[in-house]
N, CA, C and O of each residue as an XYZ file, in Angstrom:
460
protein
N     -40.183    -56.233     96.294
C     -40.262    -55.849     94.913
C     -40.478    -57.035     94.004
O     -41.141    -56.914     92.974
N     -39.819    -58.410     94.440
C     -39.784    -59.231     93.484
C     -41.775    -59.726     93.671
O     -42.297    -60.566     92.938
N     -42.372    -59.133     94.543
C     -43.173    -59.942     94.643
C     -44.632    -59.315     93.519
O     -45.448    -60.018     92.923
N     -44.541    -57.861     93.544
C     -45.301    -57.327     92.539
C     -44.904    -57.537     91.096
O     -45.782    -57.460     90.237
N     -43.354    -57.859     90.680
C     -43.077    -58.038     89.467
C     -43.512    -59.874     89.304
O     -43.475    -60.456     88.220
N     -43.836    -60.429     90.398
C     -44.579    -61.851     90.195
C     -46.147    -62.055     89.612
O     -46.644    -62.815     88.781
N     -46.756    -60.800     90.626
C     -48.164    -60.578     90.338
C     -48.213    -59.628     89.214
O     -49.393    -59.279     89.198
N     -47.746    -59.160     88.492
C     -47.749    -58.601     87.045
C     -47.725    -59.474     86.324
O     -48.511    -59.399     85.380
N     -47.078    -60.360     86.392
C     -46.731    -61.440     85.124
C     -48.032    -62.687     85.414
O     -48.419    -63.411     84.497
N     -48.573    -62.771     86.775
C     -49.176    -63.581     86.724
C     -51.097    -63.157     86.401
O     -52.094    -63.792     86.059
N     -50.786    -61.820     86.741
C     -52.585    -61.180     86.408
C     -52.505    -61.048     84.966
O     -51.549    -60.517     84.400
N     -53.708    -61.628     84.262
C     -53.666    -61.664     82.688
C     -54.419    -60.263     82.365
O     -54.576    -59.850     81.216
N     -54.812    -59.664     83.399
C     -55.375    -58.269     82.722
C     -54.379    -56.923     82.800
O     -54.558    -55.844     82.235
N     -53.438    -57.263     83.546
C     -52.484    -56.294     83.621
C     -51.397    -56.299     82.509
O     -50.658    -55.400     82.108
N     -51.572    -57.931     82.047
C     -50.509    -58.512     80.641
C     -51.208    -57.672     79.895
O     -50.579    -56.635     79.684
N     -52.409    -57.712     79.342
C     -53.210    -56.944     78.524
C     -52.809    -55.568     78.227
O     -52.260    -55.062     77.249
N     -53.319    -55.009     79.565
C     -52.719    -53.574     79.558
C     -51.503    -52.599     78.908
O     -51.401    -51.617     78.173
N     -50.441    -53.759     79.862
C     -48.877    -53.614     79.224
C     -48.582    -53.940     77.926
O     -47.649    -53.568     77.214
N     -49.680    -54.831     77.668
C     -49.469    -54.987     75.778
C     -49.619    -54.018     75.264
O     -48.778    -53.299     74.726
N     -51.207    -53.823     75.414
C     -51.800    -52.432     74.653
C     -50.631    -51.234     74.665
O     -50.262    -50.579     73.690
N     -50.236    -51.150     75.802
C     -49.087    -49.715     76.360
C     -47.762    -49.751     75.433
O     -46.885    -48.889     75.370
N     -47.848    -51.011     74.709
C     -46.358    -51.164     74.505
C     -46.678    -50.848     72.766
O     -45.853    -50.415     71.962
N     -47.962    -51.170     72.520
C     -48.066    -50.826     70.776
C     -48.305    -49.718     70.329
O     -48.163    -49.438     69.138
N     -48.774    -48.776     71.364
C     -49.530    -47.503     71.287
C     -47.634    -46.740     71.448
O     -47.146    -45.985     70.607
N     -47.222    -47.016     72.180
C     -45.596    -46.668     72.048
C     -45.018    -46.844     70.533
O     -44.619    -45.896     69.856
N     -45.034    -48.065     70.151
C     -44.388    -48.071     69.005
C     -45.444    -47.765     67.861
O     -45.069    -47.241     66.813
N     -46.290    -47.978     68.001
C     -47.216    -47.136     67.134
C     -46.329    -45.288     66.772
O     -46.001    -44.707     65.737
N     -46.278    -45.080     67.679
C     -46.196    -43.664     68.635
C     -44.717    -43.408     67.818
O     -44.503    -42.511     67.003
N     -43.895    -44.309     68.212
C     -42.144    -44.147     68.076
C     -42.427    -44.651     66.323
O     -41.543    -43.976     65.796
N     -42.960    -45.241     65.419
C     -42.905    -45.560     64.053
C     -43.102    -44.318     63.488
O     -42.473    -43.928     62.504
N     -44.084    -43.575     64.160
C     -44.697    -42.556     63.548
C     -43.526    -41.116     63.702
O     -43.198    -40.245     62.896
N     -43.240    -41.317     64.742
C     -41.995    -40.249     65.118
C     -40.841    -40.354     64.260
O     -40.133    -39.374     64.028
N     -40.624    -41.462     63.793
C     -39.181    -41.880     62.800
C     -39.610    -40.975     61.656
O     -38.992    -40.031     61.163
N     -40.915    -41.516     61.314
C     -40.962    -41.310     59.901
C     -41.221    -39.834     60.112
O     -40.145    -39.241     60.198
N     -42.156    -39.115     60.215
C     -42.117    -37.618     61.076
C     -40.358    -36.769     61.002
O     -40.189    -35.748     60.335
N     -39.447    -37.302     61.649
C     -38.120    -37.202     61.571
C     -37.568    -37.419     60.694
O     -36.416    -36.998     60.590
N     -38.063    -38.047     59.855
C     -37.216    -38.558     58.456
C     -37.294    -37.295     57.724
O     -36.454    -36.428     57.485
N     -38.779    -37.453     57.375
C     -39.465    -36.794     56.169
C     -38.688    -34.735     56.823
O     -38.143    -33.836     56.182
N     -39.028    -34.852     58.111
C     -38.275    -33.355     58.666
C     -36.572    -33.246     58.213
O     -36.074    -32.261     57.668
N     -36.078    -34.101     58.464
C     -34.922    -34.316     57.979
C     -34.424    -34.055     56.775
O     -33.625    -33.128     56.640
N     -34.835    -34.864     55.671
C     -34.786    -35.005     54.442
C     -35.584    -33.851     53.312
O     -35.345    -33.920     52.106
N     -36.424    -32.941     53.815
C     -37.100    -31.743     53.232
C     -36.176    -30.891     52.601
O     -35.949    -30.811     51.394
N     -35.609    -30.197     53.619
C     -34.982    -29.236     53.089
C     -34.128    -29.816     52.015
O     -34.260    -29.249     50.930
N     -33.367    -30.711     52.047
C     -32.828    -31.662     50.864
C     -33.368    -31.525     49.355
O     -33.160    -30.922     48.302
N     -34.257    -32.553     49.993
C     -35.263    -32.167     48.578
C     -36.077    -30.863     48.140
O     -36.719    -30.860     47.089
N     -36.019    -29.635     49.083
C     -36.500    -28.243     48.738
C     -35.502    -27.457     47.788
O     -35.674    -26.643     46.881
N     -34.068    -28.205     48.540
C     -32.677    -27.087     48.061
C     -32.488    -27.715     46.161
O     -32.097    -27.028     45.218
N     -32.903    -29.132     46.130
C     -32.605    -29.782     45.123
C     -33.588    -29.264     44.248
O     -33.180    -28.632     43.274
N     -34.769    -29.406     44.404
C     -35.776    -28.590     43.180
C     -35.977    -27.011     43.150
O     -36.780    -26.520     42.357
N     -35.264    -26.254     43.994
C     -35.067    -24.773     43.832
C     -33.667    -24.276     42.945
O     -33.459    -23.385     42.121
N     -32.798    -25.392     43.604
C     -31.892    -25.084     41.961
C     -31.869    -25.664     40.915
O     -30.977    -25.250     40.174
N     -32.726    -26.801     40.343
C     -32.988    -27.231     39.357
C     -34.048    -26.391     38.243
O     -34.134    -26.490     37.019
N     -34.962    -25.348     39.432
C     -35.734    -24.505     38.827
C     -34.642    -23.227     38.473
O     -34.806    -22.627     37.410
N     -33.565    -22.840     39.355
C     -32.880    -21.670     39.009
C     -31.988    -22.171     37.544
O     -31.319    -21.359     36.905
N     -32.114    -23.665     37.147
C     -31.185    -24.054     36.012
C     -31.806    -24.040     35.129
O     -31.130    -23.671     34.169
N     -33.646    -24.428     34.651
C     -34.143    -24.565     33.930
C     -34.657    -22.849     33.775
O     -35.680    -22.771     33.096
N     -34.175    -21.586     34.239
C     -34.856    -20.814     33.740
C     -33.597    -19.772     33.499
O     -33.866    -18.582     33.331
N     -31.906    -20.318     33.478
C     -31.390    -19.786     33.403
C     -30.971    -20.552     31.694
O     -30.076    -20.115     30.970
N     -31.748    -21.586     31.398
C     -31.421    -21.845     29.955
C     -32.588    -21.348     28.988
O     -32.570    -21.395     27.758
N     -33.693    -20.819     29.875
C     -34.728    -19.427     29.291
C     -33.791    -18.806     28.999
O     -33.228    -18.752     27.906
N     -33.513    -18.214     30.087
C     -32.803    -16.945     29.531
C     -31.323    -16.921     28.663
O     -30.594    -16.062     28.166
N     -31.335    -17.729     28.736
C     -29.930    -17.950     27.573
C     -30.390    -18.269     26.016
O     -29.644    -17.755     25.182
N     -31.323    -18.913     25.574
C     -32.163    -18.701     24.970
C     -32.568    -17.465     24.292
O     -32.062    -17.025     23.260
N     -33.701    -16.851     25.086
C     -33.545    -15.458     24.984
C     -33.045    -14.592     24.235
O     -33.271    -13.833     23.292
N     -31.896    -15.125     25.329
C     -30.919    -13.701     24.989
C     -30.120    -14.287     23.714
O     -29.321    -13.540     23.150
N     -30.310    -15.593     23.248
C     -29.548    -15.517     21.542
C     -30.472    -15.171     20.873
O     -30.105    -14.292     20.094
N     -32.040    -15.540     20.719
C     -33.478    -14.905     19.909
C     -32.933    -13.531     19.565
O     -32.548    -13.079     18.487
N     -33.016    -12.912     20.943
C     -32.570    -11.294     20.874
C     -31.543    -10.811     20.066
O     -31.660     -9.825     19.338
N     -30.589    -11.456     20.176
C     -29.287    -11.598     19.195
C     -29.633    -11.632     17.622
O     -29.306    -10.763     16.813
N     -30.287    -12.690     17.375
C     -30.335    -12.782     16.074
C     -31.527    -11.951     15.802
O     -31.682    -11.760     14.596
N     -32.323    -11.457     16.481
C     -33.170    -10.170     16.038
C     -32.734     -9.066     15.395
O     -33.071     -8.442     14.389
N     -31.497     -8.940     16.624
C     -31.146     -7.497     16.723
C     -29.980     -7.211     15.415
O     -29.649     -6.099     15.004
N     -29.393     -8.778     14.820
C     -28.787     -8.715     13.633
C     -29.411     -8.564     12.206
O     -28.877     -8.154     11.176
N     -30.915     -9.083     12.465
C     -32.159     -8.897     11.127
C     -32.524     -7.787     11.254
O     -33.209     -7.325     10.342
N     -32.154     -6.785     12.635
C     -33.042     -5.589     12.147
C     -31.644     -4.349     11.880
O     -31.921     -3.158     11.735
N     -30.507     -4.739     11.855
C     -29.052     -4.265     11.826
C     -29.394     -4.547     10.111
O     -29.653     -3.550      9.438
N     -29.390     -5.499      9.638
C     -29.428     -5.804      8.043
C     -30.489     -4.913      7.235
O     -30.308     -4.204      6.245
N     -31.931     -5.237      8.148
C     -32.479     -4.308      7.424
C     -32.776     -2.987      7.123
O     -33.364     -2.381      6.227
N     -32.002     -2.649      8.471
C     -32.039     -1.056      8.097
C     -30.744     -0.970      6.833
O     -30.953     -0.057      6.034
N     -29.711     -1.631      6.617
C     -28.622     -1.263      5.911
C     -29.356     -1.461      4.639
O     -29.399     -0.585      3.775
N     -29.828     -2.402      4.546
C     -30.631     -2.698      2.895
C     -31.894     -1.284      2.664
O     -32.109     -0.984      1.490
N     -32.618     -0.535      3.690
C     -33.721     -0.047      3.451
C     -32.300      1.256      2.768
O     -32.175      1.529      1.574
N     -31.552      1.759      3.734
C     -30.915      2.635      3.581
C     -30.164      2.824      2.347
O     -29.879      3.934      1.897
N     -29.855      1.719      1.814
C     -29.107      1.555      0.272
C     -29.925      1.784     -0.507
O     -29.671      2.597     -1.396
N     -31.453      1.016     -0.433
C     -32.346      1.635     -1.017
C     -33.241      2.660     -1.248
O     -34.043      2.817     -2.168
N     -32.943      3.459     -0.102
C     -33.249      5.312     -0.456
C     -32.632      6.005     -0.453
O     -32.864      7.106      0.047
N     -31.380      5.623     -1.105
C     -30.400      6.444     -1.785
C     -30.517      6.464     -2.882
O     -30.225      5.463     -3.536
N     -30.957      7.541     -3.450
C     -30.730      7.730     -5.383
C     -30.100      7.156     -6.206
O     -30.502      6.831     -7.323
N     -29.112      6.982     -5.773
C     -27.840      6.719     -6.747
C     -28.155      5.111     -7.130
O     -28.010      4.688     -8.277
N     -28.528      4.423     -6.205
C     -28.512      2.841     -5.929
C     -29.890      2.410     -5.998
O     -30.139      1.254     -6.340
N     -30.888      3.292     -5.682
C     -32.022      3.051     -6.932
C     -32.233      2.703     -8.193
O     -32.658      1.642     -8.649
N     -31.779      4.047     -8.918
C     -31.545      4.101    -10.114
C     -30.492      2.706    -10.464
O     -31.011      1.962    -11.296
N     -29.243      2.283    -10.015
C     -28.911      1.084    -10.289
C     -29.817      0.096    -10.385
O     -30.187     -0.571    -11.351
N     -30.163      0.091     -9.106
C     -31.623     -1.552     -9.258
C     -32.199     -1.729     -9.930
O     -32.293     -2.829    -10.476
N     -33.134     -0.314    -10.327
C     -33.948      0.188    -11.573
C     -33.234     -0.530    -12.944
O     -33.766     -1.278    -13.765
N     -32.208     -0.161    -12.902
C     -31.590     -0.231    -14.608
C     -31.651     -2.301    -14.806
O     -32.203     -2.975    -15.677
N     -30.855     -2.722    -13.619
C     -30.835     -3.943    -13.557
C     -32.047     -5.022    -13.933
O     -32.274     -6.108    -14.466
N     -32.587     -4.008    -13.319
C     -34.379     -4.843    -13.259
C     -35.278     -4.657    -14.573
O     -36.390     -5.160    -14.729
N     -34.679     -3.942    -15.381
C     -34.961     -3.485    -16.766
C     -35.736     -2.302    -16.993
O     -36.350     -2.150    -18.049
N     -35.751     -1.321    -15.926
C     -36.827      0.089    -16.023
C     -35.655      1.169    -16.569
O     -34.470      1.077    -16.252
N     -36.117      2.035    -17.301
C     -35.641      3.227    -17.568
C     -36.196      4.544    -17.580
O     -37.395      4.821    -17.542
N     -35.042      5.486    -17.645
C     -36.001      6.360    -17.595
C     -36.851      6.896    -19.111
O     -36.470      6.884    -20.282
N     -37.850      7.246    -18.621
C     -38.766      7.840    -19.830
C     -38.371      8.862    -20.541
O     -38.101      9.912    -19.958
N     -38.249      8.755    -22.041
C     -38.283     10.198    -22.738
C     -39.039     10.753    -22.830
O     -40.105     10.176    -22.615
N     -39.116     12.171    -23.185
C     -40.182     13.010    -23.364
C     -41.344     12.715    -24.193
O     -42.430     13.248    -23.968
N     -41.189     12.019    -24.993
C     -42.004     11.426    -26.207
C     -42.736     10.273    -25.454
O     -43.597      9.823    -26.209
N     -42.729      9.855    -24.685
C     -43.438      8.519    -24.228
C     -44.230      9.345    -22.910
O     -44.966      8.612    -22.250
N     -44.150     10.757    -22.479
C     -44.784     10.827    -21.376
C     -46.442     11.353    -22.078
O     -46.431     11.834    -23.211
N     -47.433     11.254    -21.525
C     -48.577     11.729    -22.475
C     -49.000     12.424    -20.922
O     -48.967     12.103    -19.734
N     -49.395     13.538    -21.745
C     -49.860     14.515    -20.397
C     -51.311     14.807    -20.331
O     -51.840     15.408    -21.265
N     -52.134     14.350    -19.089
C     -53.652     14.502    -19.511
C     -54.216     15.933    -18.987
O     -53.788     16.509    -17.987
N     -54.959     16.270    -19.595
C     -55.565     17.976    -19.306
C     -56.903     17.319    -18.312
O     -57.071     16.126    -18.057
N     -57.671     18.348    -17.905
C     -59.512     18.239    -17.712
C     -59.826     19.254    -18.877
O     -59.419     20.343    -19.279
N     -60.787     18.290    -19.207
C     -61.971     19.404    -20.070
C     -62.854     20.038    -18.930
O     -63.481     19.469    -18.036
N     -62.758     21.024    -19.141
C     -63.994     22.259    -18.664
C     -65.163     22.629    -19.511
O     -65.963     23.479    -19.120
């Protein structure tokens, strides 16, 4: 045995060989690390930007849902204001305030058609 591990070391084309064999390996094994890494480390970084997306669309919706809020209080107001205002009674107040009155008979002029 010792005598082929003599003639290995001493044939320069078999040195060659075993070189080449040995870079194409670590060629081989560099590529496998990183391969393993990046497999490794994925789901990591998948889990990390899937709940960063479930955070940025849960402050949509929080959002939202105050818009909605303060909608739903402008359209609460305005029905109370439309409603005060088609009531008679509180017409006629506004009216008076605002300086309108009602008309006497003497100020209404009534127009006919000529035939």
């Amino acid at each position: 045995m010792g005598d082929i591990k003599e003639l290995v070391e001493s044939d320069s084309v078999l040195k060659i060989k075993m070189k080449g064999k040995n870079k194409k390996n670590n060629n081989s094994n560099i590529f496998g690390f990183f391969l393993g890494t990046i497999l490794t480390f994925l789901p990591l970084f998948a889990t990390v930007y899937i709940k960063s997306q479930i955070i940025n669309q849960g402050y949509k919706i929080a959002k939202m849902v105050k818009e909605l809020e303060e909608l739903q209080d402008t359209r609460d107001y305005l029905s109370a204001k439309l409603s005060s205002l088609q009531n008679p009674k509180n017409l006629y107040k506004i009216a008076q305030k605002m300086g309108y009155e009602l008309p006497s008979i003497e100020k209404i002029d009534f127009f006919t058609s000529k035939k």
